[in-house]
SELUM-847835 format. One record per atom (N, C-alpha, C): residue number from 0; residue in one letter; chain; x negated, y negated, z negated. Coordinates in pm, 1 decimal, padded with zeros to 6 digits. Layout:
residues N
{num: NUM, residu: A, chaine: A, u: X, v: Y, w: Z} .
...
END
This chain:
residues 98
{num: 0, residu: X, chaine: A, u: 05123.8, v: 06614.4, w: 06349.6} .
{num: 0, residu: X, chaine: A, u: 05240.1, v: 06700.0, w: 06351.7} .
{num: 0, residu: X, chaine: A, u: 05326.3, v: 06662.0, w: 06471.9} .
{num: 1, residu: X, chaine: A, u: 05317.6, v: 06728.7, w: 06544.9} .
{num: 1, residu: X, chaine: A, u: 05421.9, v: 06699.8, w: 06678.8} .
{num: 1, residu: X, chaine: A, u: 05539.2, v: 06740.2, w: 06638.3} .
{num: 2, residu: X, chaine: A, u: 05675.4, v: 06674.6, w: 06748.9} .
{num: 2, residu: X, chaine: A, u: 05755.4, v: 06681.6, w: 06715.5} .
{num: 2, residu: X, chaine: A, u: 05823.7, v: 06746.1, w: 06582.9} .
{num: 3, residu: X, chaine: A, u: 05805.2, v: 06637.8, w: 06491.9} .
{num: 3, residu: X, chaine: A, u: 05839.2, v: 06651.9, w: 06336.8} .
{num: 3, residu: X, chaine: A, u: 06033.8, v: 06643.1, w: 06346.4} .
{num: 4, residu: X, chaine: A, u: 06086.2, v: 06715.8, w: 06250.5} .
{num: 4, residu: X, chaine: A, u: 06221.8, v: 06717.0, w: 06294.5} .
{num: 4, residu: X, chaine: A, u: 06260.9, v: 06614.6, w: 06141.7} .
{num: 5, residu: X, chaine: A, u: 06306.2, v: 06502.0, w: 06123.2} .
{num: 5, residu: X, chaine: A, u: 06348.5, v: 06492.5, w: 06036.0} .
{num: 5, residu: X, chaine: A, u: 06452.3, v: 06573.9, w: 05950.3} .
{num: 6, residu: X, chaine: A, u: 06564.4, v: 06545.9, w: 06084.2} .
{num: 6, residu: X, chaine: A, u: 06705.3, v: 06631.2, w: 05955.3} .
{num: 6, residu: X, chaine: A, u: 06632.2, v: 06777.4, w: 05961.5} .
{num: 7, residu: X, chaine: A, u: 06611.9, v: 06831.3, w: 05967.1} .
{num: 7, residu: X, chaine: A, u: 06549.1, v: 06951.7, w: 05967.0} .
{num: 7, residu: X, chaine: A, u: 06505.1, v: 06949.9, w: 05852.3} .
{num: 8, residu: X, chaine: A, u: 06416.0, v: 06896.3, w: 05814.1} .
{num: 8, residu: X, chaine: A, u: 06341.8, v: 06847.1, w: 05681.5} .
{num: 8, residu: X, chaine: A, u: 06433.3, v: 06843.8, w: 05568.7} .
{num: 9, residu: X, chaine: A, u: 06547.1, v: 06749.5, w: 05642.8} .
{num: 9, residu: X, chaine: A, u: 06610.2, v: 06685.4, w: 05485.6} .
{num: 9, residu: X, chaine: A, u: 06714.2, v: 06784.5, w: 05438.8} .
{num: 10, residu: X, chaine: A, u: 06772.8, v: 06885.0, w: 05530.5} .
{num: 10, residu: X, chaine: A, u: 06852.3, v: 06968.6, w: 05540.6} .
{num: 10, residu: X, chaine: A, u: 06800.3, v: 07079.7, w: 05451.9} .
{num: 11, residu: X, chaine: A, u: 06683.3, v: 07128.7, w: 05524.5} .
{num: 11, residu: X, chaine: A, u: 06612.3, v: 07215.2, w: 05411.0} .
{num: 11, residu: X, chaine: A, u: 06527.7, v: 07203.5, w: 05284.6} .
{num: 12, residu: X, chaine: A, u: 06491.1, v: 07022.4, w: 05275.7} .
{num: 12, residu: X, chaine: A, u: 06488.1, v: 07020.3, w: 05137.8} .
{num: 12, residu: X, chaine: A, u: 06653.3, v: 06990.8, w: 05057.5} .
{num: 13, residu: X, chaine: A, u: 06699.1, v: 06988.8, w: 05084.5} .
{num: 13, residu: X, chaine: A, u: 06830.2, v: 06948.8, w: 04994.8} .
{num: 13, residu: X, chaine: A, u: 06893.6, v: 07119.1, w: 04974.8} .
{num: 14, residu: X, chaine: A, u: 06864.2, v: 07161.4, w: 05076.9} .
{num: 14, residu: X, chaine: A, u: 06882.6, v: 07323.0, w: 05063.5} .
{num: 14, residu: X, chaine: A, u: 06786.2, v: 07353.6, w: 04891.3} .
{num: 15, residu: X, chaine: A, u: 06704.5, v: 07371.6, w: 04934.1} .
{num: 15, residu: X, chaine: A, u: 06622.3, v: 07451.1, w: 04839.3} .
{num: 15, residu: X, chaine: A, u: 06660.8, v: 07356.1, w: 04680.6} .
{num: 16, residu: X, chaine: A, u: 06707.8, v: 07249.1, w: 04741.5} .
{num: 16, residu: X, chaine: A, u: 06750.4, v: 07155.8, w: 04587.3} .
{num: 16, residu: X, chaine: A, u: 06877.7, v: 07249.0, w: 04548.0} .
{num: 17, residu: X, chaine: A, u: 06943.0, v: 07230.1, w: 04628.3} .
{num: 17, residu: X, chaine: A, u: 07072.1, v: 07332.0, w: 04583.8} .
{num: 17, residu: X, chaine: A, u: 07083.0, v: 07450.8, w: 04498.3} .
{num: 18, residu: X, chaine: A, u: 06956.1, v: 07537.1, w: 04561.4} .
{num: 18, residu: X, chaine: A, u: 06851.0, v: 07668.3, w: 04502.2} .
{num: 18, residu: X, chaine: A, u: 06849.6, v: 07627.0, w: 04373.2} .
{num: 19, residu: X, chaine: A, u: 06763.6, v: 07519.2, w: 04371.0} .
{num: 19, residu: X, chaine: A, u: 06712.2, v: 07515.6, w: 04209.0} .
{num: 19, residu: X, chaine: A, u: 06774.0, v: 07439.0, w: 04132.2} .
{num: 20, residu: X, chaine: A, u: 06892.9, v: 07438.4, w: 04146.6} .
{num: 20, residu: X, chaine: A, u: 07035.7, v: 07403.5, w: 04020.5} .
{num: 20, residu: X, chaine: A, u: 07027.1, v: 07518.1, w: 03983.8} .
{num: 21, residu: X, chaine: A, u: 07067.9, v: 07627.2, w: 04047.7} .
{num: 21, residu: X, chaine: A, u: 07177.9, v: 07734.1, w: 03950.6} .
{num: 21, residu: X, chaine: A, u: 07008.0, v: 07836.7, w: 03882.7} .
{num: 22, residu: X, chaine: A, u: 06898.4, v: 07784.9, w: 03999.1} .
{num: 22, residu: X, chaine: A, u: 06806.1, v: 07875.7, w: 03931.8} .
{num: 22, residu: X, chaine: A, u: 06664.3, v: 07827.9, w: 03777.2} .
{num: 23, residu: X, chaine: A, u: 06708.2, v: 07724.4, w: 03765.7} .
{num: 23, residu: X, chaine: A, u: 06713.9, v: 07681.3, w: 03674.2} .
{num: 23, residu: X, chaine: A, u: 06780.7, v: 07666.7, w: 03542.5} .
{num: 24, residu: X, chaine: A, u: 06840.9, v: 07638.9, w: 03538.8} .
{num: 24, residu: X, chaine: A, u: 06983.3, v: 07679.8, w: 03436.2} .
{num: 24, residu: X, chaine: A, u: 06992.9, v: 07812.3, w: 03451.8} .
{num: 25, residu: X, chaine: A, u: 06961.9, v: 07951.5, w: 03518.6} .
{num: 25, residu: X, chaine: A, u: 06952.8, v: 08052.5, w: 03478.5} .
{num: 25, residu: X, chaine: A, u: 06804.3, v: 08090.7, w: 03390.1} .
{num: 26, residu: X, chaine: A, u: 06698.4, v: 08046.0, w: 03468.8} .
{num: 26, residu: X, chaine: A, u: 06553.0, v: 08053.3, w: 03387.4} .
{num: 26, residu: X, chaine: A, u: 06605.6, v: 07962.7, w: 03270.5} .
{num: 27, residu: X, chaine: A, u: 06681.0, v: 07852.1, w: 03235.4} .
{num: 27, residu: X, chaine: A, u: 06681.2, v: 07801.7, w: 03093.4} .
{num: 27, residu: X, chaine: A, u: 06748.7, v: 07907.6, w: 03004.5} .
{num: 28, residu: X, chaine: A, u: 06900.0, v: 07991.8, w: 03067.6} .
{num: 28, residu: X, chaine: A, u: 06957.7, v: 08103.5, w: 02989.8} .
{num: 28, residu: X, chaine: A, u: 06849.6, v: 08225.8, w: 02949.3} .
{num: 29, residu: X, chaine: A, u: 06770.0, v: 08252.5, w: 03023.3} .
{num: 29, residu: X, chaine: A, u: 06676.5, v: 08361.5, w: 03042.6} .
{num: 29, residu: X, chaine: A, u: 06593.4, v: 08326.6, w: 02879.0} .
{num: 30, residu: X, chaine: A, u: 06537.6, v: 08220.1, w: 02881.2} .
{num: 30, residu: X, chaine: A, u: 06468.3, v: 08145.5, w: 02746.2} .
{num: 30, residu: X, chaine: A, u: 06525.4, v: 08175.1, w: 02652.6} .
{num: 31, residu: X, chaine: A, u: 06643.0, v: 08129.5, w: 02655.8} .
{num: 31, residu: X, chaine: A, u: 06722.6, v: 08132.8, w: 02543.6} .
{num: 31, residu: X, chaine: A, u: 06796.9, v: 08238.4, w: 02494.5} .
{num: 32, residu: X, chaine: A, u: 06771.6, v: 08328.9, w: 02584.6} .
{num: 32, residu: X, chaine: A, u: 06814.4, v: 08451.0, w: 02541.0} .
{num: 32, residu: X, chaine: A, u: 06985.3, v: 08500.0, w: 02563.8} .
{num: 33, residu: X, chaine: A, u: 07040.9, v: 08378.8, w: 02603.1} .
{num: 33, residu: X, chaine: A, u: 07218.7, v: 08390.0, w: 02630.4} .
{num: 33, residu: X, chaine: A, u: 07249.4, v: 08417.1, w: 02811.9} .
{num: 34, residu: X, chaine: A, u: 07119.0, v: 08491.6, w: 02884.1} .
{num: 34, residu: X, chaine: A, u: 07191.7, v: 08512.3, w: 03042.3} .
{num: 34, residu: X, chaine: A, u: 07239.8, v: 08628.4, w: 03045.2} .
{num: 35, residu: X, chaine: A, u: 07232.9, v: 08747.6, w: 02986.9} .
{num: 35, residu: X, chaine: A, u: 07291.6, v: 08841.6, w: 03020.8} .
{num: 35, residu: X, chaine: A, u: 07236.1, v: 08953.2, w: 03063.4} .
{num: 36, residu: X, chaine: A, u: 07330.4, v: 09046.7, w: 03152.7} .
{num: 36, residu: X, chaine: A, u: 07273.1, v: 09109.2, w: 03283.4} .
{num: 36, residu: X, chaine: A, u: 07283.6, v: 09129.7, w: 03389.0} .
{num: 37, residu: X, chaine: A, u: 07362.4, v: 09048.0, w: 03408.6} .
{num: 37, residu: X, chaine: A, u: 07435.4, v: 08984.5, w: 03568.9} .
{num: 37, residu: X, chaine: A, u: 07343.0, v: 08992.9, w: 03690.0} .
{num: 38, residu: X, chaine: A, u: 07318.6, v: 09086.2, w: 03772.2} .
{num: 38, residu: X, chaine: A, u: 07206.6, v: 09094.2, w: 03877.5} .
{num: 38, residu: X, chaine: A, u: 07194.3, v: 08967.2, w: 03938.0} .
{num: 39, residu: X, chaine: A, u: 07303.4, v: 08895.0, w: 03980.7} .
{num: 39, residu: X, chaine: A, u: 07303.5, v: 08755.4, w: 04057.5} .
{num: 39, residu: X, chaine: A, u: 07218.7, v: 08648.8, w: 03967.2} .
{num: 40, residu: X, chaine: A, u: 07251.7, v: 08611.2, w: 03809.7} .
{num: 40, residu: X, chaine: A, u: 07177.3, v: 08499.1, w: 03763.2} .
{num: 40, residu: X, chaine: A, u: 07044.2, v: 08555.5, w: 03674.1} .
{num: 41, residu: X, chaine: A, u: 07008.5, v: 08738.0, w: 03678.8} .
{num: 41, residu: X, chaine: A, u: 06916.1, v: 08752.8, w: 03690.7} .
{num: 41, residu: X, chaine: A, u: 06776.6, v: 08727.3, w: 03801.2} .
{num: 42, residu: X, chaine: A, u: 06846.1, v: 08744.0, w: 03958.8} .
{num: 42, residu: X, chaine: A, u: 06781.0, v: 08710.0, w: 04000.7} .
{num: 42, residu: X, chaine: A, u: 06743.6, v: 08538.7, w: 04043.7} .
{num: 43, residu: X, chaine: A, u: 06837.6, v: 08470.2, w: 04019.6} .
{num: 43, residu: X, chaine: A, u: 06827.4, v: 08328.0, w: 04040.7} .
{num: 43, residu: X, chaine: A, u: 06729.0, v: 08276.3, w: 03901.0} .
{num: 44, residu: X, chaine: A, u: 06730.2, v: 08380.2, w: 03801.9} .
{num: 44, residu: X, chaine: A, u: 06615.3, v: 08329.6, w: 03689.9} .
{num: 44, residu: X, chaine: A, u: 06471.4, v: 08358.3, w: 03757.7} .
{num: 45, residu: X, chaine: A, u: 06442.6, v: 08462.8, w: 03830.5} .
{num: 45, residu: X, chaine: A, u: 06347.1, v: 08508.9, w: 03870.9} .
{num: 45, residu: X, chaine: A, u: 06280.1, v: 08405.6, w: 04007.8} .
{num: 46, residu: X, chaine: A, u: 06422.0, v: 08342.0, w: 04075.1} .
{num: 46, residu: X, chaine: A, u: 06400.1, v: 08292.3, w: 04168.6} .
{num: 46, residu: X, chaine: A, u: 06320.3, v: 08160.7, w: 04103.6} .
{num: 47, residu: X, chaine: A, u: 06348.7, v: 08110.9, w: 04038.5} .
{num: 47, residu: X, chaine: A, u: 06309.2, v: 07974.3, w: 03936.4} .
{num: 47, residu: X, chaine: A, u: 06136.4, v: 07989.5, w: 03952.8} .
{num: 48, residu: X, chaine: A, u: 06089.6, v: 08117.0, w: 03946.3} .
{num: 48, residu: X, chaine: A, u: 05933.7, v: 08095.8, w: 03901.9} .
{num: 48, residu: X, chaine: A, u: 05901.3, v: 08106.5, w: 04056.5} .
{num: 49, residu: X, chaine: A, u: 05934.7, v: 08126.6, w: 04155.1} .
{num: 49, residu: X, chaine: A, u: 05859.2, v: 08086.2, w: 04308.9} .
{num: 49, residu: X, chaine: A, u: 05936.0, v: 07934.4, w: 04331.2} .
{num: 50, residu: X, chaine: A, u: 06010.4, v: 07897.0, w: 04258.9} .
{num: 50, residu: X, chaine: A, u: 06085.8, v: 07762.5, w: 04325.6} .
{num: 50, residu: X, chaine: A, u: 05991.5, v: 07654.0, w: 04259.3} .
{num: 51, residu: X, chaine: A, u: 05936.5, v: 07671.0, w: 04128.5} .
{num: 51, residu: X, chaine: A, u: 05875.4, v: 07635.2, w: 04085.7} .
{num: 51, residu: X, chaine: A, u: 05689.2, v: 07560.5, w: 04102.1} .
{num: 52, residu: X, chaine: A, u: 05656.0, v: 07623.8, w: 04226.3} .
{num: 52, residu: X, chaine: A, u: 05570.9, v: 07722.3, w: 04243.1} .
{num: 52, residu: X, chaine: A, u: 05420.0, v: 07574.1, w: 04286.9} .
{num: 53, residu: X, chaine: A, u: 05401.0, v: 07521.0, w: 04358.2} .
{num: 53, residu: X, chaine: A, u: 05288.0, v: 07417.6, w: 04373.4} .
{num: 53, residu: X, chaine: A, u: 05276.1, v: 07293.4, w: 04233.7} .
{num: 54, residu: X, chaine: A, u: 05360.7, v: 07236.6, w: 04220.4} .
{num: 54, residu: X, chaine: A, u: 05357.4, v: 07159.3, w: 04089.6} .
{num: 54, residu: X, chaine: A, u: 05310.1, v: 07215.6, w: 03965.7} .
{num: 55, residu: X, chaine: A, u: 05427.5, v: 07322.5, w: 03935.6} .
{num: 55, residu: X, chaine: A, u: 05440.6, v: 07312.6, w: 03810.8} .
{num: 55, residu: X, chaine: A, u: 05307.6, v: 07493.4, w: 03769.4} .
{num: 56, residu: X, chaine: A, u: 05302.4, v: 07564.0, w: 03857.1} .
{num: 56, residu: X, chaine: A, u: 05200.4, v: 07629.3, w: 03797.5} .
{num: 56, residu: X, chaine: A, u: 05029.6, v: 07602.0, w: 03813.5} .
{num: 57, residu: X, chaine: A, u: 04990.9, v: 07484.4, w: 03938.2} .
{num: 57, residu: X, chaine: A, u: 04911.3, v: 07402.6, w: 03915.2} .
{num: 57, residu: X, chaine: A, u: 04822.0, v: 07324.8, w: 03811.7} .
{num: 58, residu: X, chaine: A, u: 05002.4, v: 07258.1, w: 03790.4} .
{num: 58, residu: X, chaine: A, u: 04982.0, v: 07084.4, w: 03713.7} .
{num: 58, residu: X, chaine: A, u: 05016.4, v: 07119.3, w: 03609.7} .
{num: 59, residu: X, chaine: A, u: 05046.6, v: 07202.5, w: 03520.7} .
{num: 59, residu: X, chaine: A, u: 05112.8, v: 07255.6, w: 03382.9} .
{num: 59, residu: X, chaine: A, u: 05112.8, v: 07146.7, w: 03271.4} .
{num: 60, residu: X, chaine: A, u: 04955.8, v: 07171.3, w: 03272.7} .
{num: 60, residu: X, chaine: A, u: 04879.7, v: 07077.7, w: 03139.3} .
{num: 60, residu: X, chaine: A, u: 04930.2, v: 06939.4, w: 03164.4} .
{num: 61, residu: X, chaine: A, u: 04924.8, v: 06871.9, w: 03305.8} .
{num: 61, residu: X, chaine: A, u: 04971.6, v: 06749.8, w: 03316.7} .
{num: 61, residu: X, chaine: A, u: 05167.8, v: 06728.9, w: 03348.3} .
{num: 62, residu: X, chaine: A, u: 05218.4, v: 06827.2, w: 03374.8} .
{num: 62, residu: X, chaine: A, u: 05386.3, v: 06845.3, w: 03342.2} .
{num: 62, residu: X, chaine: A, u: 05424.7, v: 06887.1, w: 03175.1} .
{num: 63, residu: X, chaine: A, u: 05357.4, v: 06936.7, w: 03108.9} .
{num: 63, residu: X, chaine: A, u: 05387.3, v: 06924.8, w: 02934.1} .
{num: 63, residu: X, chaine: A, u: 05364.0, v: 06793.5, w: 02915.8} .
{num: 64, residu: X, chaine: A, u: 05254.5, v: 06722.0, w: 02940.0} .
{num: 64, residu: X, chaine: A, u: 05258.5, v: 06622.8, w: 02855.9} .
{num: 64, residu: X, chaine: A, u: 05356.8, v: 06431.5, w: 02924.4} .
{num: 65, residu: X, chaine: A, u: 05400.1, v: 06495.6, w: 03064.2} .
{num: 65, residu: X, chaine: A, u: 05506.8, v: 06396.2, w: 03095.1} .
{num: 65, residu: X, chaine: A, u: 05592.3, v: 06391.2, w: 03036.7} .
{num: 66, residu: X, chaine: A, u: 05657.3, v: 06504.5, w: 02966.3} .
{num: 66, residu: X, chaine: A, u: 05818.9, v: 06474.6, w: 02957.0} .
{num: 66, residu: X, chaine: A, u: 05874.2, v: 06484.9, w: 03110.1} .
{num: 67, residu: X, chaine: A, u: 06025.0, v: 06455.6, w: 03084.3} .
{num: 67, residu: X, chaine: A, u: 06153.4, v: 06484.3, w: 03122.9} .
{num: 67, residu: X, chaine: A, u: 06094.2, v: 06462.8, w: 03272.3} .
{num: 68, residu: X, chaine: A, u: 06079.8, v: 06342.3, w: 03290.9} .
{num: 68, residu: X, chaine: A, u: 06076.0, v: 06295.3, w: 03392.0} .
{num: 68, residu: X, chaine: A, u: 05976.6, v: 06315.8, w: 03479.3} .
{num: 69, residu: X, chaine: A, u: 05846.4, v: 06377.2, w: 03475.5} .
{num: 69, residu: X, chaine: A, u: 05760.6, v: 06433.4, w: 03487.7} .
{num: 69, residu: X, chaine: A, u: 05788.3, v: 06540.7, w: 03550.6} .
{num: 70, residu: X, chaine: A, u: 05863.7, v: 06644.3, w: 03485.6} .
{num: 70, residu: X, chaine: A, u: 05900.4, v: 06775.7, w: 03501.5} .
{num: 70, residu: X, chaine: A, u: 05985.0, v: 06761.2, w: 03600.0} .
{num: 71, residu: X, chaine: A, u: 06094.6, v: 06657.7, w: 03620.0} .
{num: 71, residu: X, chaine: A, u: 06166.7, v: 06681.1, w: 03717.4} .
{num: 71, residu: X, chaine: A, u: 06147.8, v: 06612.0, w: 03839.4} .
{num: 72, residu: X, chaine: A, u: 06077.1, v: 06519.2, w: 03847.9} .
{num: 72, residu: X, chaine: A, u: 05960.1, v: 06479.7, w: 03962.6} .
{num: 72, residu: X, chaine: A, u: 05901.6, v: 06580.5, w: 04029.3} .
{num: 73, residu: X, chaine: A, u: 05884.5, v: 06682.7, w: 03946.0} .
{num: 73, residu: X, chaine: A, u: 05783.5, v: 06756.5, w: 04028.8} .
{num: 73, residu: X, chaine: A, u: 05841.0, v: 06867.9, w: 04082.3} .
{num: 74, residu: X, chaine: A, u: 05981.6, v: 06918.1, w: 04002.0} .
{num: 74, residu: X, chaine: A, u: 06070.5, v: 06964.4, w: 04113.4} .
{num: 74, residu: X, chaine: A, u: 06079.8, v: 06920.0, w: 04223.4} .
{num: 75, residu: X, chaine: A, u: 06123.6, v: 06790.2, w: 04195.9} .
{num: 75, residu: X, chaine: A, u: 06184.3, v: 06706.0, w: 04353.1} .
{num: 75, residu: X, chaine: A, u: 06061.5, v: 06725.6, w: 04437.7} .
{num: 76, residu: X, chaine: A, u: 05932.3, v: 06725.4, w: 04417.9} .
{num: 76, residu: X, chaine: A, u: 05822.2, v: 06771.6, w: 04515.1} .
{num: 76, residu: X, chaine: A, u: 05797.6, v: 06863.7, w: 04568.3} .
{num: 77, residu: X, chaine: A, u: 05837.8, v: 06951.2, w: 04456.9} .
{num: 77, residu: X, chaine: A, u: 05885.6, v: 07125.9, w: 04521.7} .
{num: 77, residu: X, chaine: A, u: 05969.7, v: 07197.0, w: 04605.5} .
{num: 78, residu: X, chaine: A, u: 06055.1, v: 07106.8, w: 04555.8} .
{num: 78, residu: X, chaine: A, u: 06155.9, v: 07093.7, w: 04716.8} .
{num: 78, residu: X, chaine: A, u: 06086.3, v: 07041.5, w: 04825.7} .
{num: 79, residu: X, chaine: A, u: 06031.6, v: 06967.9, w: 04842.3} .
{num: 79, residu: X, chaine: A, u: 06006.1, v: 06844.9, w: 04948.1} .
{num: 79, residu: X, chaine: A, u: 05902.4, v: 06955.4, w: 04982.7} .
{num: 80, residu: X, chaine: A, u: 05826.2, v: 06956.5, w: 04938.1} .
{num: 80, residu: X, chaine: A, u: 05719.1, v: 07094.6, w: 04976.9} .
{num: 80, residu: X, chaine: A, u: 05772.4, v: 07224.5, w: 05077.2} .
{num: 81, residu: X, chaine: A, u: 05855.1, v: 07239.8, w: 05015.3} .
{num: 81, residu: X, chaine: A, u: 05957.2, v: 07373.3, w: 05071.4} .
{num: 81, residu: X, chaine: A, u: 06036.5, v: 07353.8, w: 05192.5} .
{num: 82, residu: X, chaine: A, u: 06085.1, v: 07216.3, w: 05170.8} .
{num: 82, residu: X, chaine: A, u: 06156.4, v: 07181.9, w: 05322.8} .
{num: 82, residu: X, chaine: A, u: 06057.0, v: 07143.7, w: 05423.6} .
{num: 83, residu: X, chaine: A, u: 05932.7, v: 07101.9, w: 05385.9} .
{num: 83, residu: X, chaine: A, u: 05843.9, v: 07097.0, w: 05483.2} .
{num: 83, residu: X, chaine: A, u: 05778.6, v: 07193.0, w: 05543.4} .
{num: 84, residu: X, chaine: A, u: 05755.7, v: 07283.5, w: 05416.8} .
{num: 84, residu: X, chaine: A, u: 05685.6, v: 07418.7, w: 05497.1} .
{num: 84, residu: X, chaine: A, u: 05816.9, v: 07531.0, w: 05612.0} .
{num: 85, residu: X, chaine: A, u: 05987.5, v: 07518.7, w: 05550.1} .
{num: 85, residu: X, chaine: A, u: 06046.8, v: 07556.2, w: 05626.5} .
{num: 85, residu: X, chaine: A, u: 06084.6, v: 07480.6, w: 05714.7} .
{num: 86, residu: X, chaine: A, u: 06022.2, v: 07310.8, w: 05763.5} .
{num: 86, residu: X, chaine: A, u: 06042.1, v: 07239.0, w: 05900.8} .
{num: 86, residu: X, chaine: A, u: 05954.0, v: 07304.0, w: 05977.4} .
{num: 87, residu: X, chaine: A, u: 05815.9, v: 07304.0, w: 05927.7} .
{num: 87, residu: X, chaine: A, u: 05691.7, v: 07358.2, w: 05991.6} .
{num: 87, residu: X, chaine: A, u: 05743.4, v: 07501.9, w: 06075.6} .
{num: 88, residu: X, chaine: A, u: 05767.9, v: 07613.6, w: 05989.5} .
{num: 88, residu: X, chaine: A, u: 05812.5, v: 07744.6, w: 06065.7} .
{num: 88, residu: X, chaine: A, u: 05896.1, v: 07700.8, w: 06142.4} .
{num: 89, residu: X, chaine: A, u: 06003.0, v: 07662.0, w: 06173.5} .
{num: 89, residu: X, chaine: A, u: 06116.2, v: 07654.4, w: 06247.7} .
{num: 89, residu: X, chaine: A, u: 06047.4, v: 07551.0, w: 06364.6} .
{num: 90, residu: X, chaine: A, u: 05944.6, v: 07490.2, w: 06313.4} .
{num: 90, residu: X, chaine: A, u: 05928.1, v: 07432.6, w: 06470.0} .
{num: 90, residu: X, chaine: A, u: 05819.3, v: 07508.5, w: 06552.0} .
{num: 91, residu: X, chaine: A, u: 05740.1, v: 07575.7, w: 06469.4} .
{num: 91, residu: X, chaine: A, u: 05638.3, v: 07668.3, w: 06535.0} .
{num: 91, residu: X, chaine: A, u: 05684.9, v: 07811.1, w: 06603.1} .
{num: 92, residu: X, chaine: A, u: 05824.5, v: 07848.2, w: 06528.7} .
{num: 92, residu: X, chaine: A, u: 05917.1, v: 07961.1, w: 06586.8} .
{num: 92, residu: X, chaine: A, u: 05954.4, v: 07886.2, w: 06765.2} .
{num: 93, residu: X, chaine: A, u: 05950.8, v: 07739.7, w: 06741.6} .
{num: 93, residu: X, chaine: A, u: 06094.9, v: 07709.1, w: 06840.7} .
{num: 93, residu: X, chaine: A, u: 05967.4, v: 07667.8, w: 06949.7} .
{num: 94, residu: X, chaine: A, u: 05831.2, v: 07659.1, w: 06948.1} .
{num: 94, residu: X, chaine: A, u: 05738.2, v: 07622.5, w: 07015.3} .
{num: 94, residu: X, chaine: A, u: 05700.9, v: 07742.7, w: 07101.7} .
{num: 95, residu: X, chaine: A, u: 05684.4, v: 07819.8, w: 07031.8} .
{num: 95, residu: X, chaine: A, u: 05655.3, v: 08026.2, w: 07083.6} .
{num: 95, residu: X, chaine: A, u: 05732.9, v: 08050.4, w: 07108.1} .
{num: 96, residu: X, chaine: A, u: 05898.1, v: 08029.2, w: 07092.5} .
{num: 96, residu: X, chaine: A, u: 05987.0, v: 08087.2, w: 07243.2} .
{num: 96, residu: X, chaine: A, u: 06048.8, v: 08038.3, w: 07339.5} .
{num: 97, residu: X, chaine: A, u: 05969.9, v: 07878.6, w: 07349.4} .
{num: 97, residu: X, chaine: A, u: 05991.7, v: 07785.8, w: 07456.7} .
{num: 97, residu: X, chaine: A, u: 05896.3, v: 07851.5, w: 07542.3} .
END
């Protein structure tokens, strides 16, 4: 990986962490039946199942049977995933119009 950008990285994983606070706690309201119909934390419920998306629809069988900590491990990877794949674009954008 040439010129790898760190803060770049950490910026946009902490980004997408940010994402999956409110879109989480909306997919938990969504479950439970108390979100509403609020277009905004409808779509942040919706957003939950792509934020979700290498771990946990993968690894399922092995995220049920972790528990807590398990499950939210593998968020934190999902992020980390996400800020990497949006370091990757942003440096391959910034390579093609150098």
């Amino acid at each position: 990986m040439k010129k790898f950008s760190k803060s770049t990285f950490i910026i946009s994983t902490i980004a997408f962490g940010l994402l999956l606070v409110p879109s989480f706690l909306a997919a938990f309201g969504e479950d439970e039946g108390t979100l509403g119909t609020n277009i905004i934390w409808v779509t942040f419920a919706k957003l939950f199942y792509v934020l979700r998306f290498p771990t946990h629809t993968l690894l399922w069988t092995l995220i049920c049977k972790g528990g807590a900590t398990i499950y939210f491990s593998g968020l934190l990877i999902n992020c980390m995933f996400y800020g990497l794949l949006t370091e990757r674009l942003i440096s391959l954008f910034k390579t093609k119009t150098s």
